[in-house]
NUTIZA-534615 format. One record per residue (C-alpha): residue number from 1; x, y, z. Coordinates in Angstrom, 2 decimals, padded with zeros to 5 digits. Example, Ala and Ser with C-alpha at 12.3 -4.5 7.8 and 13.67 -1.06 7.14 Angstrom:
SITE  doti     east    north       up
SITE     1   012.30  -004.50   007.80
SITE     2   013.67  -001.06   007.14
//
This chain:
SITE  doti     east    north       up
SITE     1   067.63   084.66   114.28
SITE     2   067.33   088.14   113.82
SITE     3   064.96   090.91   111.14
SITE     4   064.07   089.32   108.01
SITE     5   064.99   092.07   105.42
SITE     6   066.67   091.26   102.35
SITE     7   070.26   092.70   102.59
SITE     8   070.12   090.08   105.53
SITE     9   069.86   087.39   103.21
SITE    10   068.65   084.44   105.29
SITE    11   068.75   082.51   102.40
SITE    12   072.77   082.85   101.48
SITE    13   073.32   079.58   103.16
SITE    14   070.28   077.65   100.85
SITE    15   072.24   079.00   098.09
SITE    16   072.96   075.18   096.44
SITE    17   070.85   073.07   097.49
SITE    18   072.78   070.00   096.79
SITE    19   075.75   071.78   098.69
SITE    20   073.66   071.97   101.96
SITE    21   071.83   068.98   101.78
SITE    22   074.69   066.70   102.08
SITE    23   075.80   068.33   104.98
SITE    24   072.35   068.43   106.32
SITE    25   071.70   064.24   105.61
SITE    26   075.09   063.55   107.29
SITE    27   073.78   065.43   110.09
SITE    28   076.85   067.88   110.18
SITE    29   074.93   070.97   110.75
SITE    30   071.32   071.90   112.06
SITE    31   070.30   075.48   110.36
SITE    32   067.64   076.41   112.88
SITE    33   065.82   080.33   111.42
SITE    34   063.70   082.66   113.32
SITE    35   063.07   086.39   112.79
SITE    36   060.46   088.87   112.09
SITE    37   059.88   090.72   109.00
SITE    38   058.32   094.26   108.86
SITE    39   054.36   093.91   107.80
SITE    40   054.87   096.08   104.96
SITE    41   057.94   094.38   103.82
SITE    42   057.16   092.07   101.18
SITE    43   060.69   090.67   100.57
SITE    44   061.44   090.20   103.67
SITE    45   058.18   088.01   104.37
SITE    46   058.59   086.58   100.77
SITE    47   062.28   085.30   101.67
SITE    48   060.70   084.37   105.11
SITE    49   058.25   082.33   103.78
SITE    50   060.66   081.04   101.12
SITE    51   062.85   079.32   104.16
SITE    52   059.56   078.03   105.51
SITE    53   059.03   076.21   102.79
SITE    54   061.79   075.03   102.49
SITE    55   062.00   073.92   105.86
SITE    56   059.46   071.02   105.18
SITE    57   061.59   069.56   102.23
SITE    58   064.76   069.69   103.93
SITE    59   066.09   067.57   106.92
SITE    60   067.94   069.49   110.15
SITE    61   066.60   072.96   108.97
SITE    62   063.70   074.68   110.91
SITE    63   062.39   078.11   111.66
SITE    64   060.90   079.09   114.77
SITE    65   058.25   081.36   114.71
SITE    66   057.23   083.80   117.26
SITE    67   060.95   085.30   117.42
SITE    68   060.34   087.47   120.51
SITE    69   062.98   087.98   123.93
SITE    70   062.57   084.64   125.76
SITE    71   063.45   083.13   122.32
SITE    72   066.09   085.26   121.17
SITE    73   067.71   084.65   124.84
SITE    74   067.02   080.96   124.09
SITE    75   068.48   080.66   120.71
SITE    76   071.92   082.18   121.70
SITE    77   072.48   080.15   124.99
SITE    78   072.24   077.36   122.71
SITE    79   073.99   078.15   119.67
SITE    80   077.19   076.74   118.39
SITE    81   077.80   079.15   115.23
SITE    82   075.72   082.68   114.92
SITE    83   075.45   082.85   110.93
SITE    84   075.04   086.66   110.12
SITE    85   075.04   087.10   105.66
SITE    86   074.20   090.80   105.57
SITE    87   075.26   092.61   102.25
SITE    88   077.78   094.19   102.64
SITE    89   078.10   097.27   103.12
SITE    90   074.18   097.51   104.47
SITE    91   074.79   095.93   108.02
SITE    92   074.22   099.06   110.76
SITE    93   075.70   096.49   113.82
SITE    94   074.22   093.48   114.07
SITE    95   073.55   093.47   117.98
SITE    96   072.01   089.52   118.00
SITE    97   075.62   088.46   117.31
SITE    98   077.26   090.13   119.99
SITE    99   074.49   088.85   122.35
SITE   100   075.29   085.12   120.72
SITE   101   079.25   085.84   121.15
SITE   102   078.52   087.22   125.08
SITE   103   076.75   083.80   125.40
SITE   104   080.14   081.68   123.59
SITE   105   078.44   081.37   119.77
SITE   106   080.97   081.83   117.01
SITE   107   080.41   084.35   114.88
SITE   108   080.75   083.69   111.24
SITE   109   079.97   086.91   109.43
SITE   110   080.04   088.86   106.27
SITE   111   082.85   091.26   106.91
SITE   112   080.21   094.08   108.02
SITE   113   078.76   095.68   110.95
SITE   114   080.08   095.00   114.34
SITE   115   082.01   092.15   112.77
SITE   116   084.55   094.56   111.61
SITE   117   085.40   095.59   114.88
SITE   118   084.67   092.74   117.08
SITE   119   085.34   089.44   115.32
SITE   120   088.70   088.54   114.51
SITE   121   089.26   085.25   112.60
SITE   122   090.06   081.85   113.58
SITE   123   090.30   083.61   116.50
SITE   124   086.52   084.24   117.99
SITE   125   084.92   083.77   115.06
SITE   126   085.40   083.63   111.11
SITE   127   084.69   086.05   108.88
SITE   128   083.85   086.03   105.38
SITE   129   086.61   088.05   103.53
SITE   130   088.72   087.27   100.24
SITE   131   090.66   089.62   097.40
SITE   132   088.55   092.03   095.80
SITE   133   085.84   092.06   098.93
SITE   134   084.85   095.88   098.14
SITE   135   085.40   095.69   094.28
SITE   136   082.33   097.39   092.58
SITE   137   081.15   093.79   091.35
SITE   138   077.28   093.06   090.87
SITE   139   075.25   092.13   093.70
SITE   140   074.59   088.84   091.99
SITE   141   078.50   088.13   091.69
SITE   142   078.65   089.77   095.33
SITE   143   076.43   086.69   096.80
SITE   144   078.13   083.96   094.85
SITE   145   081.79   085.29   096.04
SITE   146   080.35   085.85   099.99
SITE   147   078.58   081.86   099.75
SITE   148   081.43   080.18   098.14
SITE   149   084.10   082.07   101.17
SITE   150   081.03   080.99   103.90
SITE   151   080.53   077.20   102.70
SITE   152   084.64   076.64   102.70
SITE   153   085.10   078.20   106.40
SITE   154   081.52   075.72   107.41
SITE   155   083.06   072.92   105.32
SITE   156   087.19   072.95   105.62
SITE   157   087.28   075.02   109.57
SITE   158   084.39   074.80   111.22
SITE   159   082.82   071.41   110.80
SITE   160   086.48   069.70   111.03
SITE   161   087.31   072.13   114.49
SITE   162   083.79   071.27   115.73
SITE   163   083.73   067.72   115.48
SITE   164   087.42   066.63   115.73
SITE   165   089.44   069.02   117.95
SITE   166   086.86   069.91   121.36
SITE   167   089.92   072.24   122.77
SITE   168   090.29   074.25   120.03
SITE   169   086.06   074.42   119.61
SITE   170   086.40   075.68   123.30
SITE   171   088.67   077.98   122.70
SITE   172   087.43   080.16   120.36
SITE   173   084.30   079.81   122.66
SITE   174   086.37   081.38   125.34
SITE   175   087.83   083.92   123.32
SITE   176   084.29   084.86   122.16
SITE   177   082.95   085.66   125.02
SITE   178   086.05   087.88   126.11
SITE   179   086.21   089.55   123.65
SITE   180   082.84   090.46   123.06
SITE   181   082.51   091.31   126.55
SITE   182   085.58   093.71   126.85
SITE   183   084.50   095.49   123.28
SITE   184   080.38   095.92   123.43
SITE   185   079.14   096.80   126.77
SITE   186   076.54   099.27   128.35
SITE   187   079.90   101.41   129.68
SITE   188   080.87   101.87   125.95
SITE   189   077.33   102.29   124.64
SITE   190   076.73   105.18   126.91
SITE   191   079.85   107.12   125.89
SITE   192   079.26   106.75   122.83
SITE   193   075.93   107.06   121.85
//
């Protein structure tokens, strides 16, 4: 749930659809989408639209409309895993996955924005890092490397954590929220802003 732009890329995670449809029909994961897009951004309400559709044709995925502050606060009291697939390096901060880490989300994220400085892997979060992250590569090769990393932390950590080791899953629950606390708060903002 946050701005539909492109760099955002929503759609990372609909990459193969084959890919996410298993886990979707074994009822691993629920992708649930909301956002807004800017009225004159086109690709942003083209991709937005794109993951509408696709929401019909697809079971366990839906988008929200009407993204607005009772929903936001909604969405990240109630989230298990805060998906954030900016390209990197386009991400300013990403201040809905703090919020979702304050309320015990994990983060997984693109190694950009806040996540650099606030999520530390397998520890409050995952992040989406291999060799050669900030080779000059195409953007095309860029989004194939960043989906393949994302689907084997959902697949081979997060799924297996979530649904066969509860103290662990609360753990890095715990760990979210302390840490996301003690780094981002209004104290900090202030000082540094």
């Amino acid at each position: 749930a946050r701005r539909f732009a492109d760099y955002k890329r929503a759609w990372l995670i609909l990459m193969e659809r084959d890919r996410i449809l298993r886990l979707l029909k074994e009822n691993k994961i629920q992708l649930i989408f909301s956002g807004k897009f800017h009225p004159a951004d086109t690709l942003g309400r083209d991709m937005f639209n794109n993951i509408l559709k696709q929401s019909y044709e697809l079971p366990n995925v839906v988008v929200l409309p009407n993204y607005e502050l009772d929903l936001s606060a909604m969405l990240k009291k109630g989230t298990d895993v805060w998906l954030n697939t900016p390209l990197r390096p386009f991400e300013a901060s990403g201040t809905s996955g703090m919020s979702a880490n304050m309320n015990g989300a994990i983060h997984l994220s693109i190694y950009d924005g806040w996540a650099v400085e606030g999520t530390f892997d397998d520890i409050n979060g995952f992040t989406v890092t291999y060799p050669g992250l900030d080779d000059d590569i195409s953007w095309e090769e860029r989004h194939w490397k960043d989906y393949e990393c994302m689907m084997h932390i959902i697949e081979n950590k997060i799924i297996p954590t979530y649904y066969e080791n509860p103290q662990r899953w609360a753990e890095l629950m715990r760990q979210a929220i302390r840490t996301s606390a003690a780094y981002f708060h209004s104290d900090r903002m202030v000082i540094e802003y």
